[in-house]
C-alpha distance (Angstrom), angle and dihedral (degrees) to the residues before:
residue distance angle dihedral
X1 . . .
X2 3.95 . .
X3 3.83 82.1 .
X4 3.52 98.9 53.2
X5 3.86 89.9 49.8
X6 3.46 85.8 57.2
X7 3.56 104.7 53.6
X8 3.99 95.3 35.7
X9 4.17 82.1 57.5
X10 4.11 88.7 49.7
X11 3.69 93.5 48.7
X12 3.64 95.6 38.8
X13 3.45 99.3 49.1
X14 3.90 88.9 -144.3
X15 3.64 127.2 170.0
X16 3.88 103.2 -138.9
X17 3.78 113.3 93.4
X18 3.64 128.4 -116.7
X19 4.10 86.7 -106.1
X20 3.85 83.7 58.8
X21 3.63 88.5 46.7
X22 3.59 101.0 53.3
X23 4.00 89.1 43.8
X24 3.64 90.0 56.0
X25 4.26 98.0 52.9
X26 3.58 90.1 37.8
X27 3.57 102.6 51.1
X28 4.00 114.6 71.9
X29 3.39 124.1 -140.3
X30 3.49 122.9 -102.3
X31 3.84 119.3 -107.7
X32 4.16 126.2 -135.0
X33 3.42 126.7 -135.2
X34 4.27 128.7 -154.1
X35 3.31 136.6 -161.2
X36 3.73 112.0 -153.8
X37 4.03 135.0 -179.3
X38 3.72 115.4 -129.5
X39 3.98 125.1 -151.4
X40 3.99 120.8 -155.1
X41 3.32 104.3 24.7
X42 3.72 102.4 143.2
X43 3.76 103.3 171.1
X44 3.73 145.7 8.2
X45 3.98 93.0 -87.8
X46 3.44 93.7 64.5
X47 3.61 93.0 74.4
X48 3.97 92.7 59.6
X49 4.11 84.6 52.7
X50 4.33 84.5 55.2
X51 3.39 92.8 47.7
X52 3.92 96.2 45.4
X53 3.64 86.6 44.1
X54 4.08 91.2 55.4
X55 3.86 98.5 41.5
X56 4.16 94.2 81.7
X57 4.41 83.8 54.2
X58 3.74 103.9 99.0
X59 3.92 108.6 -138.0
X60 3.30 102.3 46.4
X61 3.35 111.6 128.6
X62 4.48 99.7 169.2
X63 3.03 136.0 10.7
X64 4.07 122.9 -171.1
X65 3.83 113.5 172.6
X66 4.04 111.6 -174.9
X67 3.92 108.5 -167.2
X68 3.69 94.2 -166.4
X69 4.03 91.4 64.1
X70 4.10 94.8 28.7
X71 4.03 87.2 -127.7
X72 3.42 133.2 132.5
X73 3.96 120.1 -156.7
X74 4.34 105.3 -161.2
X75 3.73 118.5 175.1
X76 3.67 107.6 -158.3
X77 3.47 144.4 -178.3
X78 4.13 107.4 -116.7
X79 3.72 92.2 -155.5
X80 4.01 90.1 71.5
X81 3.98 105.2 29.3
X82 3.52 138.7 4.0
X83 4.54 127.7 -145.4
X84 3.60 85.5 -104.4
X85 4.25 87.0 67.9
X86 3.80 89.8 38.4
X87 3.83 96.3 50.5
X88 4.44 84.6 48.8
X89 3.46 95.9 40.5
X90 4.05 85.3 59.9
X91 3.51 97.3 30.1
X92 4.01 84.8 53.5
X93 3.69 93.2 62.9
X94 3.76 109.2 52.3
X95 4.13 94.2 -77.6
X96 3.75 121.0 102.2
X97 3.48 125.9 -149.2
X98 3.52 152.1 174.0
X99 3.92 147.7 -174.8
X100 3.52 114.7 -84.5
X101 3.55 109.6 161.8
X102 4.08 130.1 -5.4
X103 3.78 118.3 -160.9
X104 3.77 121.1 174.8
């Protein structure tokens, strides 16, 4: 990997240092979590259909659905989706939600 750095710096002719480099690929980066309100759900089954609905979204890391607040908690990956595509992806299937509280 080291060596790959290496050359990708030579060819690139970039001004970050191999230190940087290595900092960079070994450091992951840092998941976000939302809180969101959900409309309609009428009983504890409709939870499984969320979940099942949010499983094909790549970047989705958790997903905790609690029927007796209508919330969903999802820890995602902001890379590969975004709470604007959560809050569709659930709207789109009968569910309505919204933001209610961002933390990253």
């Amino acid at each position: 990997m080291k060596n790959i750095l290496i050359f990708l710096l030579l060819i690139t002719q970039s001004p970050i240092s191999i230190g940087q480099a290595e900092t960079a690929i070994k450091k992951p980066l840092k998941n976000a979590t939302v809180i969101l309100d959900i409309q309609n759900m009428t009983c504890p089954v409709c939870k499984y259909t969320i979940k099942k609905a949010l499983e094909v979204k790549n970047g989705l890391q958790q997903v905790t659905i609690n029927y007796d607040a209508k919330t969903a908690t999802i820890n995602f990956d902001p890379t590969k989706t975004s709470p604007d595509r959560i809050v569709k992806t659930i709207t789109n299937i009968g569910y309505p939600a919204k933001l209610q509280a961002k933390n990253q």
